[in-house]
C-alpha positions in Angstrom: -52.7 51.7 -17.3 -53.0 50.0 -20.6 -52.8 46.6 -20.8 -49.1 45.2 -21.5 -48.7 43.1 -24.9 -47.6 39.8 -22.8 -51.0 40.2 -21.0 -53.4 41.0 -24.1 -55.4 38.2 -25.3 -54.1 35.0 -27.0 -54.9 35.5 -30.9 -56.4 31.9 -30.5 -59.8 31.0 -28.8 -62.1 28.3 -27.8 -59.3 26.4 -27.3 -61.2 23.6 -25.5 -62.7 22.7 -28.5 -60.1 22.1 -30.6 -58.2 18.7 -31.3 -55.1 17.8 -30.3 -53.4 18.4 -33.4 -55.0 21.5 -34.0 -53.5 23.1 -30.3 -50.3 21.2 -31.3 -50.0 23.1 -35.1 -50.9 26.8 -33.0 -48.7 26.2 -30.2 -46.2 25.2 -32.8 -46.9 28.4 -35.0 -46.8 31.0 -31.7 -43.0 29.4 -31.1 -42.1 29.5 -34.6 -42.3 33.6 -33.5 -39.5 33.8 -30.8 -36.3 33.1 -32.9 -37.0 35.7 -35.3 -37.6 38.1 -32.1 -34.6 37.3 -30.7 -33.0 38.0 -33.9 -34.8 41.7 -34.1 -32.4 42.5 -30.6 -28.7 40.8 -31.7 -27.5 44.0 -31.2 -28.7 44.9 -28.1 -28.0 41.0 -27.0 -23.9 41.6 -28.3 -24.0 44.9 -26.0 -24.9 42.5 -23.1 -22.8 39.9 -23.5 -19.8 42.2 -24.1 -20.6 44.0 -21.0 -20.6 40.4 -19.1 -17.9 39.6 -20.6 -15.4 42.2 -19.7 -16.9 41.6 -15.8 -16.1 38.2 -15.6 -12.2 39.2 -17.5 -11.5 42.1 -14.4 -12.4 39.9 -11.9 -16.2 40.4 -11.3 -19.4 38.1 -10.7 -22.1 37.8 -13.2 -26.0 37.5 -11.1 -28.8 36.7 -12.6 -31.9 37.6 -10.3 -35.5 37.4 -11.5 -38.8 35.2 -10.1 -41.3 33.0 -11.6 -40.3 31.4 -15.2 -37.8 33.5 -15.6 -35.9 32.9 -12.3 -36.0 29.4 -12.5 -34.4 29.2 -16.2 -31.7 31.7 -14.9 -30.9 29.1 -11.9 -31.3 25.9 -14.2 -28.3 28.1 -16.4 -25.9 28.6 -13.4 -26.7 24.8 -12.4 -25.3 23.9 -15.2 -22.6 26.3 -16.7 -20.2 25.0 -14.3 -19.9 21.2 -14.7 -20.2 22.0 -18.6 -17.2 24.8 -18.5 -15.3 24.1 -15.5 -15.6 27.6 -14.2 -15.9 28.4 -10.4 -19.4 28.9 -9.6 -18.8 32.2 -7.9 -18.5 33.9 -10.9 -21.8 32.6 -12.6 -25.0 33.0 -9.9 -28.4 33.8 -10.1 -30.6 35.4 -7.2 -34.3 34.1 -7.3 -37.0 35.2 -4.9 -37.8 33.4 -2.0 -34.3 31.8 -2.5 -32.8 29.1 -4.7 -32.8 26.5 -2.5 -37.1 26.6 -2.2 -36.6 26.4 -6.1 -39.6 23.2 -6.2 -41.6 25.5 -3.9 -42.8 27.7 -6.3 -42.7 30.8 -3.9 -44.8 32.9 -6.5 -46.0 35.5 -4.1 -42.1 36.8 -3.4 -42.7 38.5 -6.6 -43.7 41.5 -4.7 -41.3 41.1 -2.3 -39.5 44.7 -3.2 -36.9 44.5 -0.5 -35.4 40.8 -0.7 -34.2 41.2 -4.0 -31.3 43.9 -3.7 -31.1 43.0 0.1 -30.0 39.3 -0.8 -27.2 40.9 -3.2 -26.0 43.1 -0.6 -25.8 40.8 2.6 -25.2 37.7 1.0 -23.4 38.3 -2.5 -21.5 41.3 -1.5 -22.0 42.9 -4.7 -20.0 46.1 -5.7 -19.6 47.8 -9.2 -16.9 45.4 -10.5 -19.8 43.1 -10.7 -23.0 42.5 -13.0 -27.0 41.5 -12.5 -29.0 41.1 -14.9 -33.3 41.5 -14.7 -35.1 38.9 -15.8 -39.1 39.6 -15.9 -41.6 39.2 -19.0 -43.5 42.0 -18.0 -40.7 44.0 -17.5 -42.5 45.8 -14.1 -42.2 43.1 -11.8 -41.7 44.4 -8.3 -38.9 42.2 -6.9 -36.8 42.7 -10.6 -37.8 45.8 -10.6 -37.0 47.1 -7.0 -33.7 45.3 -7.2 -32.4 47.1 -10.2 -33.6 50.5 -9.2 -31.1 49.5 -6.0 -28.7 48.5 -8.2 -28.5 51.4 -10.3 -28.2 53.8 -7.3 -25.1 51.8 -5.7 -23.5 51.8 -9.4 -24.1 48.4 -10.0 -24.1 47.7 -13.8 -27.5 46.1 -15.0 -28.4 44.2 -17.7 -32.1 43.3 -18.5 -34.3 40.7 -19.8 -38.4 41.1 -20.5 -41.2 40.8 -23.6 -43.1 44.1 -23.7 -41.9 47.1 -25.4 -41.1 50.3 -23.4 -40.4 48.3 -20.2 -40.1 50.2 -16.9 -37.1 48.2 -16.3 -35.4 49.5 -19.3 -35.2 52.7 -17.7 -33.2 51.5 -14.5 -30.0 49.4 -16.7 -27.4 49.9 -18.7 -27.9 46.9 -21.4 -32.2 46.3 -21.9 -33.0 44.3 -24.1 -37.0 43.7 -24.9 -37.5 40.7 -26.7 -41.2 41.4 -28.3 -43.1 38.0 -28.6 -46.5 39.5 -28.8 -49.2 37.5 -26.8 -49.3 34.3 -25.5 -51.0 31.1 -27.1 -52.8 31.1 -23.4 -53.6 34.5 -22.2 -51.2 36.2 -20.0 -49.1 32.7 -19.5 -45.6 34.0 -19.9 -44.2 30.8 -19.1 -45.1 29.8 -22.9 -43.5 32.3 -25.6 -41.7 34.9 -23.3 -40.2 31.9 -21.4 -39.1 29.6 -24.3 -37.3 33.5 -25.4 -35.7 33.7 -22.2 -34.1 30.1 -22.0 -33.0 30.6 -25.5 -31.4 34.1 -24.4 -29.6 32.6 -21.3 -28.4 29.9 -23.6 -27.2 32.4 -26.1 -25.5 34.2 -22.9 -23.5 31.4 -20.8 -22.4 29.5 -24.5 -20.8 33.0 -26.0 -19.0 33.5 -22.8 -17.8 30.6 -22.2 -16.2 30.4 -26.1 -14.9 33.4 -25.4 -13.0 32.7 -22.3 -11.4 29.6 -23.7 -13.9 27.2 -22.4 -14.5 25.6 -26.2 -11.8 24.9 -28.3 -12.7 24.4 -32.6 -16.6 22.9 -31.4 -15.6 20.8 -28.7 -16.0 21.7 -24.3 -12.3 21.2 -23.1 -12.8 21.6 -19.7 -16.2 20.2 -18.3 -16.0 18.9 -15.4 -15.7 14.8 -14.8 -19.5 14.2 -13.5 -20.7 11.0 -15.2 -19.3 8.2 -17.5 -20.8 10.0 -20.6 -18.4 12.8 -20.0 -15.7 11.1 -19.3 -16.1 9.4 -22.9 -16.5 12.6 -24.4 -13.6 13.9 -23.4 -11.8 11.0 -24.3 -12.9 10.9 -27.9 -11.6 14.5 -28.2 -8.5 13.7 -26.8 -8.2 11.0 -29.1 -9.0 12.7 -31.7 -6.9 16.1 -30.9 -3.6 13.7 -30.3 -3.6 11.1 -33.1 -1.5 8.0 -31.9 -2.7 8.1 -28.6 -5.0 5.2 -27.5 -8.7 5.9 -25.9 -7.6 3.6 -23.4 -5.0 5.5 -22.0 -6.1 9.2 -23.1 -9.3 7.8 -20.6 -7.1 6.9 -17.3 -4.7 10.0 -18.3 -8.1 12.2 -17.8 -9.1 10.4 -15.0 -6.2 11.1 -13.0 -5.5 14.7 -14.1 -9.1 15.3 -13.7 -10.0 16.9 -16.9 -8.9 17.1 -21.0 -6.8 20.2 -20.5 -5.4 19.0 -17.5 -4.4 15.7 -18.9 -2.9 17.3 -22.2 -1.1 20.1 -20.0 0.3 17.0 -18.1 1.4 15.2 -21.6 3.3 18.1 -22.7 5.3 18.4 -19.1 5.8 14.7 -19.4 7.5 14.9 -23.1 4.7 13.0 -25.0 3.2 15.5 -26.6 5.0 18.3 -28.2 2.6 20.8 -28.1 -1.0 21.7 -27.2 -3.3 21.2 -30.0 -4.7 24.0 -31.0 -8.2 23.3 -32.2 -10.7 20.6 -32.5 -13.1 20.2 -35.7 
């Protein structure tokens, strides 16, 4: 088997004998690398998130599932999606192995777990073919990713996919791969470095383009976070504020407060007679 590119040797040595600075300036330089990989796959990416998408629009789920690095930036995503969009958390999940709640236990060996994967889908998420998973694994072979798409792809389940080598066995088992091509890592095999930093950017990329396209941002502003902390609660204030001139902060704030929410509180407004309209957009 030859070696894959994520696993070939760092095009840096003796790297104990360097300075700080120097390992800073090369680190620096290897990341410098991922945006423009990303770039070479925008169309690959658009299939994806079109595909997602038009899941979430009939009614279906959208799973992440992957291990390691990858899994835990798919779960840190679906943490946070839903406070920052006000969506239902049913329809943005991830599967990681060994389980999201041991998240801080760093389960590492369930990577070869090849049955937990597509049996957690099954018995726990119910999945069927109105909904979406999508493989996350920077070698692109992993068994639990791996195993779980296969799975998926013989219960017509449609599969997206996420790794860093070229000619990926899981490519072969989805309908949407995309193989973002970082070359090796600064550290030899250490895929939590490049091919991770390329992953968080790509479920970034994901979860923000879907939620502006199901109304969840209106001009550049979120309009329907959820009402977590003081901070947000300002935010949204401000916008409203801003979005309805001749209202005060003071009472767009206990307006949100009590509606629980910006669009809430204007959708409340226009009921009461003191708005005319919705605004439209925010700049």
């Amino acid at each position: 088997m030859s070696l894959r590119l994520t696993e070939q040797p760092s095009l840096y040595d003796h790297l104990e004998k360097k300075s700080v600075a120097e390992l800073l300036r090369d680190i620096n330089n290897e990341d410098k690398k991922v945006p423009l990989a990303i770039e070479a796959v925008l169309p690959d990416i658009e299939k994806l998130v079109s595909a997602i998408e038009a899941t979430i629009r009939g009614g279906g789920r959208m799973f992440y599932l992957g291990c390691g690095t990858g899994g835990k930036l798919a779960v840190l995503d679906i943490l946070e999606v839903p406070n920052t969009y006000g969506v239902d958390p049913e329809i943005w999940q991830a599967v990681l192995a060994g389980g999201v709640e041991n998240l801080v236990l760093d389960l590492e060996e369930a990577e070869d777990d090849v049955e937990e994967g597509w049996r957690t889908l099954r018995d726990k998420h119910h999945i069927t073919p109105k909904d979406i998973v999508v493989g996350i694994s920077a070698s692109g072979c992993t068994p639990y990713v791996l195993a779980a798409m296969k799975a998926c792809k013989e219960n017509g389940i449609p599969c997206g996919s996420i790794c860093n080598n070229p000619g990926s066995p899981i490519s072969d088992y989805v309908d949407y791969p995309i193989e973002i091509i970082t070359g090796p890592e600064f550290i030899t095999g250490s895929t939590r470095m490049k091919s991770g930093t390329s992953q968080k950017l790509l479920c970034d990329m994901i979860s923000t383009t879907i939620m502006c396209r199901l109304g969840r941002v209106e001009g550049n502003r979120m309009v329907m976070a959820n009402l977590i902390n003081n901070k947000v609660v300002d935010r949204l204030t401000r916008t409203m504020v801003e979005r309805n001139p001749g209202l005060s902060y003071e009472f767009c704030e206990d307006i949100i407060k009590k509606t629980g929410g910006l669009k809430k509180a204007e959708q409340y407004l226009l009921e009461s007679g003191v708005i005319k309209e919705l605004p439209k957009e925010t700049n």
